[in-house]
C-alpha positions as CSV (number, residue, x, y, z in Angstrom):
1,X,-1.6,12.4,13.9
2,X,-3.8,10.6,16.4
3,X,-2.2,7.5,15.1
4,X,-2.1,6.0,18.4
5,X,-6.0,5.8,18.7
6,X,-6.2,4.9,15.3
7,X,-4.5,1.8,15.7
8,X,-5.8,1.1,19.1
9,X,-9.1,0.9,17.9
10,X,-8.8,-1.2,14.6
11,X,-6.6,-3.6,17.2
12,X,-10.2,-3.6,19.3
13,X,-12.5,-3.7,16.1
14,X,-11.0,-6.8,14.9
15,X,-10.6,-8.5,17.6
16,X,-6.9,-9.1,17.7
17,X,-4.6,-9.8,20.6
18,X,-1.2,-8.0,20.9
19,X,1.8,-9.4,21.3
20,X,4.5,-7.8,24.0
21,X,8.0,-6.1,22.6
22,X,9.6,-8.9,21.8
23,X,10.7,-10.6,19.0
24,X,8.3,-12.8,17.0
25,X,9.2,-15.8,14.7
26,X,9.2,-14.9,10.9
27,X,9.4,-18.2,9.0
28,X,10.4,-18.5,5.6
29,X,8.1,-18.4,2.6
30,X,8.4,-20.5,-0.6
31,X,7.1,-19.2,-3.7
32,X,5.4,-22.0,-5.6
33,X,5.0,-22.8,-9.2
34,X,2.3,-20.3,-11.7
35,X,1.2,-18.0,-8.6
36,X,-0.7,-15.5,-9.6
37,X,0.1,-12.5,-7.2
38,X,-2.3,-9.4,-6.9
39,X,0.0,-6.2,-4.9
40,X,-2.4,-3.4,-3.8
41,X,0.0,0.1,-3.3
42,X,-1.6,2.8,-2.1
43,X,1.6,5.6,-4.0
44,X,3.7,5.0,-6.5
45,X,6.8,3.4,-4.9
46,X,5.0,1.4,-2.3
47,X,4.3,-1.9,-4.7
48,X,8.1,-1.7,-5.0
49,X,9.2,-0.7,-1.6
50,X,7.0,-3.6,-0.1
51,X,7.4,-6.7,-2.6
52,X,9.8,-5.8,-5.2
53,X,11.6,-9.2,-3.9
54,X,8.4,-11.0,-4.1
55,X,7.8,-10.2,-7.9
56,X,10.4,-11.4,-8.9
57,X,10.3,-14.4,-7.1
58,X,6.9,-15.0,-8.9
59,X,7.7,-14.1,-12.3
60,X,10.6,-17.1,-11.7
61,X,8.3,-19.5,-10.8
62,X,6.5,-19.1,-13.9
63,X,3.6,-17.1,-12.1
64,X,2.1,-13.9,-13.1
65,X,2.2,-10.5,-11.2
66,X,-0.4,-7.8,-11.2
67,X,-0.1,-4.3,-9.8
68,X,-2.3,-1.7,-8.5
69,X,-1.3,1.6,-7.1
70,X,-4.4,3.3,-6.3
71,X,-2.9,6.7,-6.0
72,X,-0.8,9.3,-7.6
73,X,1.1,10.5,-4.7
74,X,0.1,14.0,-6.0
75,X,-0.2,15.8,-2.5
76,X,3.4,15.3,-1.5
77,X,3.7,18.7,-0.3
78,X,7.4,19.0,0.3
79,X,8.4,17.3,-2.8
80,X,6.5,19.3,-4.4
81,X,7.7,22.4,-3.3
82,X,11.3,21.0,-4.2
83,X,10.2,20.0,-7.7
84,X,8.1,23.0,-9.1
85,X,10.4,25.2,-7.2
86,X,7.6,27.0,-5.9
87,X,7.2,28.2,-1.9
88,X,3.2,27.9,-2.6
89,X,2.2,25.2,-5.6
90,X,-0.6,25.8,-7.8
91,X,-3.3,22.9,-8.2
92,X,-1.3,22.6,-12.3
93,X,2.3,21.8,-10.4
94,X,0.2,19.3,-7.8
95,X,-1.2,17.8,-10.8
96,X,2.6,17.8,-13.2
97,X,3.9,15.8,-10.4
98,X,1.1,13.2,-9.8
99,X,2.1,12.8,-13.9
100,X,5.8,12.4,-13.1
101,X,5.0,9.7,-9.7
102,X,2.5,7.7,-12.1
103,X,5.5,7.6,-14.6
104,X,7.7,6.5,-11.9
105,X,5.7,3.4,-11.7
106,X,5.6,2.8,-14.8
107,X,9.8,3.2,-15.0
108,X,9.9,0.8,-12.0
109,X,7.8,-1.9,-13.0
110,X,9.5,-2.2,-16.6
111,X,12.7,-2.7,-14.6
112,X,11.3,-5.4,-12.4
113,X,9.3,-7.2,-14.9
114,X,10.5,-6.2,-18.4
115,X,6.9,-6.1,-19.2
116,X,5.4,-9.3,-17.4
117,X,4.0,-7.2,-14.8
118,X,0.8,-5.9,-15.7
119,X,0.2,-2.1,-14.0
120,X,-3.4,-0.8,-12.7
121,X,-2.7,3.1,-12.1
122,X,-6.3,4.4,-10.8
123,X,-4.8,8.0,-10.5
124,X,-6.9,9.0,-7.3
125,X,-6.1,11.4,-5.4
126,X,-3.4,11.5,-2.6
127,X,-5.5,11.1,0.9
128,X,-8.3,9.8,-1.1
129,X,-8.4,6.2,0.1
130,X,-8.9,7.6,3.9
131,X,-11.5,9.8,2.8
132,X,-13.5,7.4,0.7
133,X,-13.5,5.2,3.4
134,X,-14.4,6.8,6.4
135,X,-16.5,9.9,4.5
136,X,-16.9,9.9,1.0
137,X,-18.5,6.6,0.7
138,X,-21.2,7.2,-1.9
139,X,-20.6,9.1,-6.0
140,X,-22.9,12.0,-5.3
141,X,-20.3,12.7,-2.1
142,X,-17.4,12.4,-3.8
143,X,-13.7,13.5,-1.9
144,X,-12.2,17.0,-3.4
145,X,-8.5,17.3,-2.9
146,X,-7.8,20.4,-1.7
147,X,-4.5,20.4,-3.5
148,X,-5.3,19.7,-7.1
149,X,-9.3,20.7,-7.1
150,X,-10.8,17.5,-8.9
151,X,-13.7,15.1,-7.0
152,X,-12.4,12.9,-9.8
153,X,-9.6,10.9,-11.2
154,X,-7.8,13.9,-13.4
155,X,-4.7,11.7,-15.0
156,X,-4.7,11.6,-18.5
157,X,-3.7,7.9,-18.5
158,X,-5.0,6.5,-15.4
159,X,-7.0,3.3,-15.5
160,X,-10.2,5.1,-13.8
161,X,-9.9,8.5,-15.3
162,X,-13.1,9.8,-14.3
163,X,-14.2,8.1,-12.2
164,X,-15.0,9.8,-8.8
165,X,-13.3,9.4,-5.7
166,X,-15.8,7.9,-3.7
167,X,-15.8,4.5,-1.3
168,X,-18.3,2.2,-3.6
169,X,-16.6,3.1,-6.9
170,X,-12.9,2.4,-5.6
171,X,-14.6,-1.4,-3.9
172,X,-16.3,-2.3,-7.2
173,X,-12.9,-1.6,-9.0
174,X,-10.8,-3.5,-6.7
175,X,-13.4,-6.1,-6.2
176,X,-13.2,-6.4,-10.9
177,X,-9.5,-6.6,-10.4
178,X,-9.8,-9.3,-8.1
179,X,-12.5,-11.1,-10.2
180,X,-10.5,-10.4,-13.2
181,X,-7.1,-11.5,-11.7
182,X,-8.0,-14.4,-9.8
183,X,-5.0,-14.1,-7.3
184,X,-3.5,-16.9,-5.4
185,X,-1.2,-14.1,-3.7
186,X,-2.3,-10.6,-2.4
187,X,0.4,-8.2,-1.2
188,X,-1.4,-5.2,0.5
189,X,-1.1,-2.7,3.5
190,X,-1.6,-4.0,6.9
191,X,-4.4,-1.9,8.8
192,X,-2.2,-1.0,11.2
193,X,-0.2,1.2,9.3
194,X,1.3,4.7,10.5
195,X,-0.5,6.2,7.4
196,X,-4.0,7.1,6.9
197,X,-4.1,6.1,3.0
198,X,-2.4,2.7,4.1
199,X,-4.3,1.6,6.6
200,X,-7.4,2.9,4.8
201,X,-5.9,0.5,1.5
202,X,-6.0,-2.4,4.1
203,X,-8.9,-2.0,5.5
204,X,-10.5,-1.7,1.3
205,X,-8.6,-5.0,0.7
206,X,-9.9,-7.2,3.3
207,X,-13.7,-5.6,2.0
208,X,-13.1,-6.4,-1.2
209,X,-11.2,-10.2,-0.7
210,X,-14.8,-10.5,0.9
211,X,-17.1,-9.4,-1.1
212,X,-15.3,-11.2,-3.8
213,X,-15.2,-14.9,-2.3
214,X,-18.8,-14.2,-1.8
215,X,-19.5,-14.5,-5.4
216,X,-17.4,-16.9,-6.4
217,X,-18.5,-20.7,-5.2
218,X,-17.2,-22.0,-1.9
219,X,-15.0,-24.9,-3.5
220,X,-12.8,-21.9,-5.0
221,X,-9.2,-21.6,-3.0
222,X,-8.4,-19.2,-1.1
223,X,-5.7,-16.8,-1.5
224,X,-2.8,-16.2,0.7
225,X,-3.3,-12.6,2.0
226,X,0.2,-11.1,2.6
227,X,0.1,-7.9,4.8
228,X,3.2,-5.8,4.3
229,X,4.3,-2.4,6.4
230,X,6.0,0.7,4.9
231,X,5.3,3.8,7.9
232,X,5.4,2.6,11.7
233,X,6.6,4.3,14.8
234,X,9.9,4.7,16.5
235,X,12.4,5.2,13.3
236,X,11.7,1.6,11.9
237,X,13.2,0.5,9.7
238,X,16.5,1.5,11.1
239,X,18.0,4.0,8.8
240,X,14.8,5.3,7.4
241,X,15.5,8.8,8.8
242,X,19.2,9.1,8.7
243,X,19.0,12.0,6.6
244,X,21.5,10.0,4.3
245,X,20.7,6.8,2.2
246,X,22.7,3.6,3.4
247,X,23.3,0.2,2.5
248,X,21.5,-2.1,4.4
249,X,21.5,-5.2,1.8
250,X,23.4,-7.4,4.0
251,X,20.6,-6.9,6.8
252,X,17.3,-8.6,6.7
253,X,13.8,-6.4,6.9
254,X,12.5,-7.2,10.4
255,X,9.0,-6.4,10.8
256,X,9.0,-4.5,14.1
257,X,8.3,-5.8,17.5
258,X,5.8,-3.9,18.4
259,X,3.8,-4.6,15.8
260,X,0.8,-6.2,17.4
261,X,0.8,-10.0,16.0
262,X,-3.0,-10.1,16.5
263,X,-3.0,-14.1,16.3
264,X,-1.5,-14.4,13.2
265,X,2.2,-15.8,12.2
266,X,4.7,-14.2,9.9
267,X,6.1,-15.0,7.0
268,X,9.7,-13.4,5.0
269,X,11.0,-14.0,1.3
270,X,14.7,-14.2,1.6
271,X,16.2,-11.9,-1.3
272,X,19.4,-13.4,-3.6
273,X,21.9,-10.2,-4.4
274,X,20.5,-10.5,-7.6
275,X,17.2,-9.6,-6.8
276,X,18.1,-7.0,-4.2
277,X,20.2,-5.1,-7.0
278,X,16.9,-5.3,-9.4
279,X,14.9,-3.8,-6.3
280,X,17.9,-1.2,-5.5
281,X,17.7,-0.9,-9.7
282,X,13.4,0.1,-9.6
283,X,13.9,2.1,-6.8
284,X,15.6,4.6,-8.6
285,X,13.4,5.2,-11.1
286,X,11.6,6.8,-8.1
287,X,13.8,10.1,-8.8
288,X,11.1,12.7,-7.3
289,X,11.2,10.9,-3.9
290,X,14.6,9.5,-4.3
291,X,15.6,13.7,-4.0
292,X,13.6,13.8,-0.5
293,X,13.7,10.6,1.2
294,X,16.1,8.8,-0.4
295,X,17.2,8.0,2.9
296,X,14.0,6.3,3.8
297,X,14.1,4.3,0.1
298,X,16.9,2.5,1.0
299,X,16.3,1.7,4.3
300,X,13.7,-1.3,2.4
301,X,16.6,-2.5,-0.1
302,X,17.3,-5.3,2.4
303,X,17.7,-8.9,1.9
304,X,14.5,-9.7,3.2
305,X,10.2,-8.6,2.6
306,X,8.2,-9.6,5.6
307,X,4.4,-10.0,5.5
308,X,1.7,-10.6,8.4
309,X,-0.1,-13.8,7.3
310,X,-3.9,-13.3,7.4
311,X,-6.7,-16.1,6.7
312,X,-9.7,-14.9,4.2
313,X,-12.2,-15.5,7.1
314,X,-10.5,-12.3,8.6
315,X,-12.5,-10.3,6.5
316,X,-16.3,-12.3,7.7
317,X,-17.5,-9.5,9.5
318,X,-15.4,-6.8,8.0
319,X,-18.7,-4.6,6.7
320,X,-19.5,-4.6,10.7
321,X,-16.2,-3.7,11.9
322,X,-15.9,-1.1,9.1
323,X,-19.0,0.4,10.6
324,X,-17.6,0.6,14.0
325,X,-13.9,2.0,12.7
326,X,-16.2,5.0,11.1
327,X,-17.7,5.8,14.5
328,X,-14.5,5.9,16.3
329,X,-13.1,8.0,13.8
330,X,-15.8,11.1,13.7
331,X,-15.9,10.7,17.8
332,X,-12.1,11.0,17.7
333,X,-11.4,13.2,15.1
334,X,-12.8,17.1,14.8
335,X,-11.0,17.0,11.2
336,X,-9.4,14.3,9.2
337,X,-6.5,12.4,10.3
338,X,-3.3,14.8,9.5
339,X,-1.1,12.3,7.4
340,X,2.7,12.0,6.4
341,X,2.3,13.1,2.8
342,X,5.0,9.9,1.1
């Protein structure tokens, strides 16, 4: 997966220190009154997965909640195989079950809001985000998938149908969502992630938190950025690979140790039964991944989310460090980073 490289160099780019093994403080984190709360996913079930806890936390406090799953999650190859039945899926079945994962969202954030959250499905294609960033930066170089055929979003009701799947286009919608949303809160994929659509998604974020507190005047406050985990290394979280799901709600969601701290502190919200049964509740609706991994589902329905703290500044020389990441990825890789397909 060349993971390894890929982390060690965005560790380098940015400038960050690791931490050793060993455990790192993870205070708690109060939700305060009419926050409004931004959660970037790259696939359908990852808003829920990472900060289905936090949502509702939010939507307590009077706040609103706004979600954006970038993705359909169409190029699950596996699950796919298991849902169209078929040993070799035609581009029609990679696109029925993008329909069915979009759904999914939809299913889980009716459960978790009962219509307060407001849903952004983009509809790009699974691996996309990667692509865009590192190669398919401009429209007339748009990404094709190689599993469902299209250079552009195909879903019949996604938010950007049309559009093509191409770096600028995805930063300018992000960057309108942001302007549009006005976030206090922003729940998005750490750069460090075991996942080339993830990371990619985290690295997008921090551009567009940038280029969107550049237009707005410098007396504006800044939002908290929240950087959540889903894939890492070494079986974490516990239980994610059992082959069986489990209930871990009495246990708290630990982000790992290894994870390199980079500076920065940590932050957890701490999860009433309640909540965790409304999370266990969305989760379900999830029913095409819940088939394959359900073990790996409920491994996150924990009494805790954890979140790397950034700082806004973090993203000052992002466009530089973006540039550098690019480099290291075409000297590293002779093809594009192979990817878990979740």
């Amino acid at each position: 997966m060349h993971s390894s490289c890929h982390r060690r160099y965005l560790c380098i780019c940015l400038l960050l220190l690791a931490t050793p093994m060993s455990a790192v403080a993870q205070q708690t984190m109060e939700i305060g009154k009419g926050e409004r709360l931004l959660v970037l996913a790259p696939h359908p079930d990852d808003e829920t997965l990472s900060s289905a806890g936090l949502i509702q936390q939010v939507l307590q406090q009077g706040g609103s909640v706004r979600s954006t799953v970038v993705t359909s999650g169409d190029a699950y190859v596996g699950a796919v195989m298991q849902d169209s039945g078929k040993r070799n899926p035609s581009a029609a079945d990679y696109l029925d079950f993008g329909e069915k994962r979009l759904e999914e969202s939809r299913r889980a954030a009716e459960v978790l809001g009962k219509g307060f959250v407001h849903l952004d499905l983009l509809g790009f294609s699974d691996g996309s985000i990667y692509s865009a960033l590192v190669s398919h930066w401009r429209r007339n170089n748009p990404m094709r998938s190689e599993f469902t055929g299209f250079d552009h979003v195909p879903y019949r009701d996604a938010k950007d149908r049309g559009f093509a799947q191409d770096g600028q286009d995805l930063l300018n919608e992000l960057v309108a969502i942001l302007q549009d949303t006005k976030p206090t809160i922003i729940a998005f994929p750490d750069v460090m992630e075991n996942d080339s659509d993830h990371a990619g998604l985290g690295m997008f974020t921090l551009l567009a938190v940038h280029k969107w507190l550049l237009q707005n005047p410098v007396h504006r406050a800044q939002p908290k950025l929240l950087a959540y985990l889903i894939h890492w290394q070494h079986g974490w979280p516990t239980g994610s690979n059992w082959g069986m799901p489990q209930d871990w709600s009495d246990q708290p969601l630990l982000l790992p140790a290894d994870l390199p701290l980079r500076g920065h502190s940590r932050a957890c919200v701490n999860l009433s039964s309640v909540q965790i049964n409304l999370k266990r509740a969305a989760l379900a609706e999830y029913k095409t991944q819940q088939r394959i991994m359900g073990d790996f589902l409920s491994a996150f329905v924990r009494s805790s989310e954890c979140f790397t703290l950034l700082k806004p500044e973090d993203g000052n020389r992002i466009e530089q460090v973006l540039a550098h990441w690019r480099q290291v990825r075409k000297t590293f890789d002779n093809h594009p980073l192979s990817r878990r397909k979740i």
